[in-house]
N, C-alpha and C positions, 0 to 999 in steps of 0.2 A: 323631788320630782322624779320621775319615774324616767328607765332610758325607753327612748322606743322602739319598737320591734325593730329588728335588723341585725345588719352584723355589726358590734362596734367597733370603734379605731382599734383597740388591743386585739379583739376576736380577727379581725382582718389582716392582722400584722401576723397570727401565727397559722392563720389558715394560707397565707402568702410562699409563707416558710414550709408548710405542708407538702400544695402544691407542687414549689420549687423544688425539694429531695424527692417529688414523685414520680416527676416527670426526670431527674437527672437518674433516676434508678432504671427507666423504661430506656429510654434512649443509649446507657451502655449495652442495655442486652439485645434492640434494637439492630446496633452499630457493631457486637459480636457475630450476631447470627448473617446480618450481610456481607461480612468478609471469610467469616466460618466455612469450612475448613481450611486455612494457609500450611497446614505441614502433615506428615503420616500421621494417620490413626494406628493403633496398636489394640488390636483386640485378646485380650488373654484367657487362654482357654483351661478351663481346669481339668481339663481330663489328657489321658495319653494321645499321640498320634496313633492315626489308623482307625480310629472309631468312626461312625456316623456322623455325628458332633462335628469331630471336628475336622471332617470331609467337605460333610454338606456346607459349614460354614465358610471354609474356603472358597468353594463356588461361587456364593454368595457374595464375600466381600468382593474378590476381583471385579463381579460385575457394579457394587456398588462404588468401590473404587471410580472404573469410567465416568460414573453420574454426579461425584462430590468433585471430581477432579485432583483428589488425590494418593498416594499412596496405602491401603492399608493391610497390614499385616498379621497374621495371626501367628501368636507366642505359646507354645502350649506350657502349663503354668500346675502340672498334677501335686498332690499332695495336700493332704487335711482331708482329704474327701472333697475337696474342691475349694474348699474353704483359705489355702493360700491364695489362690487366683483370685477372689471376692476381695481379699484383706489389699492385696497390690491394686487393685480397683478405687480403694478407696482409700488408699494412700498417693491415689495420683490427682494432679491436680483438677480439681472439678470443671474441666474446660470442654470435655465433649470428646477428647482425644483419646481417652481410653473407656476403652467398653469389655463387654465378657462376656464367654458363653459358656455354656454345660448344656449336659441332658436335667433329666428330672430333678438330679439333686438338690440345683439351686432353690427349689422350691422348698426345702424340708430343710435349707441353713441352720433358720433359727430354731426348731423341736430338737434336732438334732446335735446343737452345740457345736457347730462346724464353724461358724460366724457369729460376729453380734450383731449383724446388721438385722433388720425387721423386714420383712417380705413388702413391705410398702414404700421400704427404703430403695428400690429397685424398679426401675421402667422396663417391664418386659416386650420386648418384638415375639413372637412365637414364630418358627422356621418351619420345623420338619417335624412331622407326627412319623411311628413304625411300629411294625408286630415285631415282638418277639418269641423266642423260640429255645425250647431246652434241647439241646444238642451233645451227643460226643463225639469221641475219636473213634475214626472209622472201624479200628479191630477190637471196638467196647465189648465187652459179653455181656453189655444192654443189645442187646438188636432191636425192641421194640419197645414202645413206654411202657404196656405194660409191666415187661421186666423192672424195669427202672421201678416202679411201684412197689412191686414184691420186693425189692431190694428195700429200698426206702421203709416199709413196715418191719420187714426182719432184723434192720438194724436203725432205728431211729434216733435223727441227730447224730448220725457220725460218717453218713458219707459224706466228704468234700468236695462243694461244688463253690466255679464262682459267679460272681452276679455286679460286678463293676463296682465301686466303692457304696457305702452306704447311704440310704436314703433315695437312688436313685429309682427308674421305672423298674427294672431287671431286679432289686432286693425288694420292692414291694410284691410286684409279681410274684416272687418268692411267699413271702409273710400271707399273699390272701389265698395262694393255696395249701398252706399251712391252716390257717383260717377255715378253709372251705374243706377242708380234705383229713385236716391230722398229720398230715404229711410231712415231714422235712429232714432237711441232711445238714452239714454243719457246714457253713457259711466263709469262707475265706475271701477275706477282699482284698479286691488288689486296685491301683490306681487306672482305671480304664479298661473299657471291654476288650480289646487288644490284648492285654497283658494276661487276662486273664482267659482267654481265649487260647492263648500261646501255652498257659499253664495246664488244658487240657491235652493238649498234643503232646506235649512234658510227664503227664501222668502225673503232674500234684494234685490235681483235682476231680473225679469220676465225669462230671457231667457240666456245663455251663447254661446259665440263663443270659440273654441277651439278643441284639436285635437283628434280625432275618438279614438283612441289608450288609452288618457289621461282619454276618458268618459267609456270605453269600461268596467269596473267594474258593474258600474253604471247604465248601461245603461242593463248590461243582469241581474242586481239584481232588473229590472224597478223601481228606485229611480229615473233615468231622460228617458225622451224621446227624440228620435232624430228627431229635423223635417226636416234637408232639407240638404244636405252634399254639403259644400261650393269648388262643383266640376264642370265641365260637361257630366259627367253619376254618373251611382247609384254607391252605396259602399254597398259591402256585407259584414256584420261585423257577423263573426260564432260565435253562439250559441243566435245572437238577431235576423238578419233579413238583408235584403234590405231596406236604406234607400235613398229615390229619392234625386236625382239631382237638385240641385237648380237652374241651369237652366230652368227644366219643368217647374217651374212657374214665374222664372223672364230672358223670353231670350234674354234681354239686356246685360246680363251678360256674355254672349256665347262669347264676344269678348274680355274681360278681364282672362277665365279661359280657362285651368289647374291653379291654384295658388297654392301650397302647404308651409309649413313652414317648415325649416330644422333646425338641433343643430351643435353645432360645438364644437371640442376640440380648443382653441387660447393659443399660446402663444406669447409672444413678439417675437416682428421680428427681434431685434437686438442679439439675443442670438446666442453662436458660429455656424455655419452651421453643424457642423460633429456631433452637438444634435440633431438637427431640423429632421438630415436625420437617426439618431436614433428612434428620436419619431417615425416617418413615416414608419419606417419599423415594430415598436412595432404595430403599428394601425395596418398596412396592415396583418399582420402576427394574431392580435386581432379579425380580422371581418372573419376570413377564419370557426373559432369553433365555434364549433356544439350550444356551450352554447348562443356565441352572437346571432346569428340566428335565436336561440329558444326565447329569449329573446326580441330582433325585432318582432318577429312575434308576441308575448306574449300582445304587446304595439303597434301594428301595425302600425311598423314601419320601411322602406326599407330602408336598406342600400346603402351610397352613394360609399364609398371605393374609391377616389381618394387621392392622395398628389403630395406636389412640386408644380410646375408653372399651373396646371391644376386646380388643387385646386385654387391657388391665383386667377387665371381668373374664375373662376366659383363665389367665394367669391365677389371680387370688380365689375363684372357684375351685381349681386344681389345687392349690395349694391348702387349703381347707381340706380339701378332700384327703389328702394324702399326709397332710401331717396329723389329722386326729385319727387315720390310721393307723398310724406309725405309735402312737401314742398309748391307742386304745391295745395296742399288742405286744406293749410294753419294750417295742423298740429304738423310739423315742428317749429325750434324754429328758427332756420341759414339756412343762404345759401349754399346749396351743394357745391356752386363755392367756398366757404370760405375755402374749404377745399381741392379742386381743383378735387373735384367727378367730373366726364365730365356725362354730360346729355346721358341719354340710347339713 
């Protein structure tokens, strides 16, 4: 005889069991995410103090701090290219307590060999977008880009310049007017734009690429000079000046820019979701004060202010983008496909 439709005693005994482990998996992360946060967060940052990064991000947490109600901190964590900061990330426990920030680099981890984590393995917040700008020390005998240029052809690949560790906005910037131009000098990196900012005033390196915001001290104490803002029009930077468009004198370039460099709050992406939609509301609720703002502007720096799946697509778009460039110019270390980045 035939059973008849339904569920039978055995089927119902393990659909029971099912259930049971489904509902006890829902209700701890439930029961985490409602008492979530109880102690400091610690966010670790992979680059040096003094940067953009990891300015902007301070502003940020303090005001996120107030809204979670609790402590949190930022560690600055340089070395690997960024890539120890990522590695203590995910050596801590997957509880929502530790997070991480960088600029651009964290997007080009895996091309670059910096990390073994996979760009998907990472919940990106996006903070701060900015221009950057090739600059030197104010008694350069560049006075203007185009000198810088005539230099650069007369002696190609051996002037020293820096561009913050590898992979980041400030060495691509480098690579696409390489790309667009022929152009280039020989690349020294150092662990954050700071460091390597301080190494132009030092005279180890002729000239620096990095972001307006990062020089912007410096540049109105005329310690460095700006020559050419890695845009397609000028940047008014108050209390120094207008500085032209680096376009105006290489307009091959016109077809690779706007390019700007952005930072991001990440934390792993396997952490419970009713955190994730915690953080995001601490952010969003972070970027609305008067202090961030101030702050932003301070480091000229605009605010991006999305999360969730807009964020993700803004993040893995960029990341696409910038590691099969990296790749295609042979300064990549992997294939984007290795990691299954689909071609922009």
């Amino acid at each position: 005889m035939k059973d008849k439709p339904g569920v039978r005693g055995k089927d119902l005994v393990w659909l029971l069991v099912i259930l049971f482990f489904f509902g006890f998996s829902i209700v701890p992360q439930r029961a985490i995410a409602k008492e979530w946060p109880t102690k400091t967060i610690t966010i670790v940052c992979g680059t040096s103090p003094g940067g953009v990064t990891d300015v902007t991000t301070r502003a940020i947490a303090a005001e996120m701090s107030k809204t979670l109600g609790v402590p949190i901190v930022v560690v600055n964590m340089p070395g690997g290219g960024g890539g120890v900061a990522a590695e203590n990330v995910f050596r801590a426990s997957n509880d929502g307590y530790t997070w991480h920030t960088q600029g651009s680099g964290f997007r080009t981890f895996a091309v670059m060999g910096l990390h073994a984590s996979n760009p998907k393995d990472w919940y990106c917040i996006p903070t701060t977008t900015y221009v950057g700008a090739i600059s030197v020390k104010e008694d350069s005998p560049y006075n203007t880009f185009p000198d810088l240029v005539e230099a650069l052809k007369k002696d190609p690949g051996k002037i020293p310049f820096s561009a913050s560790v590898p992979g980041t906005a400030w060495r691509i910037s480098m690579e696409i007017m390489r790309l667009a131009t022929g152009l280039s000098g020989r690349y020294v990196p150092y662990p954050g734009t700071s460091v390597g900012q301080i190494a132009v005033l030092s005279g180890d390196v002729h000239f620096v690429m990095s972001g307006i915001g990062e020089q912007a001290e410096l540049l109105k104490g005329k310690k460095l000079r700006a020559l050419a803002a890695f845009n397609d029009k000028p940047y008014s930077l108050k209390g120094y000046g207008e500085i032209p468009a680096m376009t105006a004198y290489l307009p091959n370039l016109k077809s690779h820019l706007p390019y700007q460099g952005w930072s991001a709050i990440t934390v792993r992406a396997d952490i419970p979701k009713p955190i994730l939609r915690k953080i995001d509301e601490a952010f969003l609720e972070a970027i609305k004060t008067k202090s961030v703002k101030e702050y932003c502007e301070k480091f000229e720096a605009d605010l991006i202010g999305i999360v969730g799946e807009d964020a993700q697509k803004m993040y893995l778009k960029q990341t696409s983008l910038e590691s099969w460039l990296l790749y295609d110019l042979g300064v990549a270390k992997k294939n984007p496909g290795e990691f299954k980045i689909p071609k922009p």
